[in-house]
C-alpha positions in Angstrom: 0.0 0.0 0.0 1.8 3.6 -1.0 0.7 7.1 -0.3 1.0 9.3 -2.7 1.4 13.1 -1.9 -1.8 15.7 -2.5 -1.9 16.3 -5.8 -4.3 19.4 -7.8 -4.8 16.5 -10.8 -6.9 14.8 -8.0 -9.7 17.7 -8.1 -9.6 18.1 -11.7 -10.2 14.3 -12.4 -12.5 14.0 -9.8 -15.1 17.3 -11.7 -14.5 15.6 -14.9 -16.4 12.7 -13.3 -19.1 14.0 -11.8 -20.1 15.7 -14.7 -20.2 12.5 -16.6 -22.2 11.1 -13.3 -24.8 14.0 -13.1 -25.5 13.6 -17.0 -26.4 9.4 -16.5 -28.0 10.1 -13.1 -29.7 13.0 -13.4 -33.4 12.1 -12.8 -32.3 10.6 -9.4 -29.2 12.1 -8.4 -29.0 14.7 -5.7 -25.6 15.4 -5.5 -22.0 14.3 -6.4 -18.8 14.9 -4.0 -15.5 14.3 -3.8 -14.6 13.1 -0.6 -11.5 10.7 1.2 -8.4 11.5 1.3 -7.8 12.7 -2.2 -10.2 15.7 -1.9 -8.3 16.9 1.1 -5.5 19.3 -0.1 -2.4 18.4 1.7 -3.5 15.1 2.6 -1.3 12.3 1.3 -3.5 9.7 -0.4 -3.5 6.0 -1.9 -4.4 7.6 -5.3 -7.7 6.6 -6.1 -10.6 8.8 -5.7 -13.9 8.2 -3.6 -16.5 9.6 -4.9 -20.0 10.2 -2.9 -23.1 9.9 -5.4 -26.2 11.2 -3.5 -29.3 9.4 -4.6 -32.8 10.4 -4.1 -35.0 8.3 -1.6 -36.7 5.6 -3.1 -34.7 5.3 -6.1 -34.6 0.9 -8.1 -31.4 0.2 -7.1 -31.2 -1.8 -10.5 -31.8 1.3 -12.1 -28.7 2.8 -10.4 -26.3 -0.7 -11.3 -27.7 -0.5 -14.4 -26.7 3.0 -15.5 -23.6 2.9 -13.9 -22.2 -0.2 -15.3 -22.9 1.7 -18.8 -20.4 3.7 -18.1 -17.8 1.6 -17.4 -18.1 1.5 -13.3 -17.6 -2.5 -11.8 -20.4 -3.2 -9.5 -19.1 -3.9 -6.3 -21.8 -4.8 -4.4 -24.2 -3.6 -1.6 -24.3 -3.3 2.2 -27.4 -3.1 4.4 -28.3 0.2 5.8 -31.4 1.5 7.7 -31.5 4.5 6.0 -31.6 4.1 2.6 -29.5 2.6 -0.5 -25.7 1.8 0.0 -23.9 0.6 -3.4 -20.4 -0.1 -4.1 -18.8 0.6 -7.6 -15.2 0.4 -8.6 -13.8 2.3 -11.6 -10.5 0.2 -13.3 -8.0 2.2 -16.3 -6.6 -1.2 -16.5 -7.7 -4.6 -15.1 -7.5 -4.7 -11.6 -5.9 -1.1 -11.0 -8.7 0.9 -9.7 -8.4 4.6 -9.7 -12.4 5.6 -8.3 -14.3 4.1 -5.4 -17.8 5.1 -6.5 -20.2 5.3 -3.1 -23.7 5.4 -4.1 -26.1 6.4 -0.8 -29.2 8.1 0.2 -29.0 11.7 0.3 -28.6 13.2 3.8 -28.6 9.4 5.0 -26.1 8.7 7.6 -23.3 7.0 5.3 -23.5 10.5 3.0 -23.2 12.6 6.1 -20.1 10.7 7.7 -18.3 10.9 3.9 -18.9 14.7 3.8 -18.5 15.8 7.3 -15.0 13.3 7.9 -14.0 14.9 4.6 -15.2 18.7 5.5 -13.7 18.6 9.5 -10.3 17.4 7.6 -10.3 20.2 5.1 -10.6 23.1 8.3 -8.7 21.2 10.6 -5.0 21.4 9.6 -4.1 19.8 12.9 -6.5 16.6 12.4 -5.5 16.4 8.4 -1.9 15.6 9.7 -2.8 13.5 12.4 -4.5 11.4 10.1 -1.7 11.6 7.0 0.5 10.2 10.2 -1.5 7.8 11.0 -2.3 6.5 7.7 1.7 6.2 6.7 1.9 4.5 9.6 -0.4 2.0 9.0 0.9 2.3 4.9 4.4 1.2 6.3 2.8 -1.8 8.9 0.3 -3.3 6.8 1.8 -2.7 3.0 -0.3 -6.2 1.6 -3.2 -6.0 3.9 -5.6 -3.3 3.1 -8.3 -4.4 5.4 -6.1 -3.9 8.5 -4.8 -0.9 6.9 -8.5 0.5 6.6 -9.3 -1.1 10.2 -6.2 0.8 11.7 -8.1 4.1 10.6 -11.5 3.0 12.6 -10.9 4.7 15.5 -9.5 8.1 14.2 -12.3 7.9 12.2 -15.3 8.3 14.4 -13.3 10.6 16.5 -13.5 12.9 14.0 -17.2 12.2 13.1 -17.5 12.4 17.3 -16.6 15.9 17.2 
């Protein structure tokens, strides 16, 4: 697992995108953000972007696979949340390199406001964005094969931050 440093290309990939996601998703699309670690400046990053796609309430999640597998996106798969739809899509340049993580939730459900206020406290917080780029080279240099510990290592920061 490598960190790369904060990079400007980041932000510009990342609006490319959501235009391209607003234009297939528009009847049930809320909102698109860019959020993890790549759409904090200064934040060193694995570089692949997450991307938050904020679906209306109620929307076929088939309808949702369905148009975003047209575009090239690998479904992922789905997890089971009280509030709403939570979908998994990857995004590959070449097999098995992925370069977006593609969140589809409910609008304003709890998974969308964790993504955006983790990524927004980050962005105001200088203090807490380093913290966390320690932390997360730490856990780059511990657990370099082994991305689920690496992403369990960050757990606890985590809902600190979300705590706050």
């Amino acid at each position: 697992m490598s960190l790369a440093p904060s990079d400007p290309a980041w932000t510009a990939a990342y609006e490319q995108l959501a235009v391209k996601l607003r234009a297939a998703l528009s009847d049930s699309a809320i909102a698109v953000e860019h959020v993890g670690s790549t759409a904090v400046p200064g934040l060193p990053a694995k570089p692949i972007l997450d991307v938050a796609l904020g679906m209306r309430p109620g929307v076929d999640p088939d309808t949702v696979v369905e148009a975003l597998t047209s575009l090239g996106f690998i479904y992922r798969g789905s997890a089971e949340e009280d509030d709403g739809l939570d979908l998994m899509f990857g995004w590959e340049d070449t097999p098995r390199h992925r370069v977006v993580n593609l969140h589809v939730a409910t609008y304003d459900g709890r998974r969308w406001r964790e993504w955006v206020v983790f990524r927004d406290r980050l962005r105001a917080d200088s203090q807490a964005r380093d913290t966390y780029a320690a932390l997360k080279a730490d856990l780059a240099r511990r657990f370099p094969n082994d991305r689920q510990a690496y992403i369990a290592g960050k757990d606890t920061f985590v809902a600190s931050i979300l705590a706050t």
